[in-house]
C-alpha positions, -999 to 999 in steps of 0.1 A, spaced: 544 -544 -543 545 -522 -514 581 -510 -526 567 -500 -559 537 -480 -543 559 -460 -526 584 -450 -554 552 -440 -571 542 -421 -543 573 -403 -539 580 -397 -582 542 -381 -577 556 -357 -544 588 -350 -567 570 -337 -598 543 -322 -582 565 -304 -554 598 -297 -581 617 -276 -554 616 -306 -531 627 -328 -558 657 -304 -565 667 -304 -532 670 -343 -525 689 -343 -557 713 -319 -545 714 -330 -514 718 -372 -526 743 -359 -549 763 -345 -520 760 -373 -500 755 -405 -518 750 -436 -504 777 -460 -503 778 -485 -476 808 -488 -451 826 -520 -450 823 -544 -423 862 -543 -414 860 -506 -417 829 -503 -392 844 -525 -365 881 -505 -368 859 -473 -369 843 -479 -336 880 -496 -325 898 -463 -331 868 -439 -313 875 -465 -284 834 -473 -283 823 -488 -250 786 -497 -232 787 -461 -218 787 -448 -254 757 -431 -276 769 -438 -309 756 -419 -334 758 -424 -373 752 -390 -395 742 -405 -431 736 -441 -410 725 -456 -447 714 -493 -436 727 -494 -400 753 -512 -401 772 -490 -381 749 -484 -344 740 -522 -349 775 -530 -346 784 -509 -317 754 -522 -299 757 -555 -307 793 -561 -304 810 -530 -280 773 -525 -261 770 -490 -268 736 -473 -276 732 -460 -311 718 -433 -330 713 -432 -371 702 -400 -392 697 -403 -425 674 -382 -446 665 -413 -467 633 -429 -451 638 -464 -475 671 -465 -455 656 -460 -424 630 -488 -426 659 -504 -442 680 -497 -407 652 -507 -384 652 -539 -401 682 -549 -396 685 -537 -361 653 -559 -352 670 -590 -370 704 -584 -352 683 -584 -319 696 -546 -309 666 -527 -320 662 -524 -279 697 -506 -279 696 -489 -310 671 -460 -329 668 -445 -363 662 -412 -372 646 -397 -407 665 -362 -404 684 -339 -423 724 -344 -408 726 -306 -401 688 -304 -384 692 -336 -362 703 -329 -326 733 -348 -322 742 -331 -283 736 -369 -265 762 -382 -289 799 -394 -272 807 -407 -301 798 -395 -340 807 -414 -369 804 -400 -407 812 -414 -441 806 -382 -460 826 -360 -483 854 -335 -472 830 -307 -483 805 -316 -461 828 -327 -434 837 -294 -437 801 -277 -435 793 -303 -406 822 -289 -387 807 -261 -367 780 -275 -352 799 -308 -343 821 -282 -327 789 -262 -310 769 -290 -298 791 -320 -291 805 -321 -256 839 -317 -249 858 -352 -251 830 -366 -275 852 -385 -305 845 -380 -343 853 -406 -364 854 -399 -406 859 -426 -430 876 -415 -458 874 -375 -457 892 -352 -430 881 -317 -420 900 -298 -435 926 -276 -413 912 -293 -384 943 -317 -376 932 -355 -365 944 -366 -334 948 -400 -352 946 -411 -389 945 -452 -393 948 -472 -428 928 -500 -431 940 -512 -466 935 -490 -492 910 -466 -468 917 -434 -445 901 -436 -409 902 -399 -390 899 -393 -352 892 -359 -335 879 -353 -300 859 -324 -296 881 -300 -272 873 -278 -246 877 -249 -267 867 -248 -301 897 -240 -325 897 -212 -349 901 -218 -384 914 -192 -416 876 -201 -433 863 -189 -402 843 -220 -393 
């Protein structure tokens, strides 16, 4: 019942407030929701070499899954953004029935607004073209030696240090460098 109050809630905001509707359309159409396997998650946080030291943070976090695994099983604190507040209730959830919701938070942000700078360790299951628009300021306000992991989608001319199968999907590994690279789009 609760559930159903809020859809109404939110269907009112979106037709009364039509430029906010339009741009959660645009912005759910870029980055739908589609949840990461389990296998995937654990390699993910494998191939990023995750440990208790880690912050782990999850741009487009969907349920969770993700920070709740890397504080549950590697020890590392986590971080999830996602715009979506049913998947952030959804998140906190799970983290408090996993017993990690001392280790882990949840964020309701826009990917590009959140600050991501206490983050040794970014994970993202988003397209290549907004990989590619997420690029700069992973480059501006990660530290150097903070490790990027995409499922799926590369970045472009930005080279992965490693790229792992894991049957039929594409795992890609950068480490944020001392010095930014330079790329032909100029970003």
């Amino acid at each position: 019942m609760m559930l159903a109050r809020v859809r109404i809630l939110l269907l009112w905001g979106l037709i009364v407030c039509p430029p906010l509707a339009a741009q959660f359309d645009e912005f759910y159409a870029e980055v739908p929701y589609v949840p990461t396997p389990e296998e995937v998650v654990r390699k993910m946080l494998e191939v990023a070499e995750v440990k208790k030291t880690d912050v782990v943070y999850d741009l487009g976090c969907g349920d969770g899954r993700i920070v709740i695994m890397a504080a549950k099983e590697f020890g590392a604190r986590g971080v999830g953004v996602d715009i979506n507040p049913e998947r952030i209730r959804e998140a906190e959830a799970n983290a408090r029935s996993a017993g990690v919701d001392g280790r882990v938070r949840f964020v309701e942000s826009d990917l590009f607004k959140a600050d991501i700078r206490e983050a040794s360790v970014v994970t993202i299951y988003l397209l290549s073209t907004v990989n590619l628009r997420l690029r700069p300021k992973l480059l501006k306000e990660l530290k150097p030696g903070t490790r990027i992991v995409s499922h799926q989608f590369d970045m472009g001319e930005w080279a992965p240090l490693k790229k792992v199968e894991v049957g039929t999907r594409t795992l890609y590994l950068w480490t944020v460098p001392q010095q930014p690279p330079a790329f032909a789009d100029g970003k």
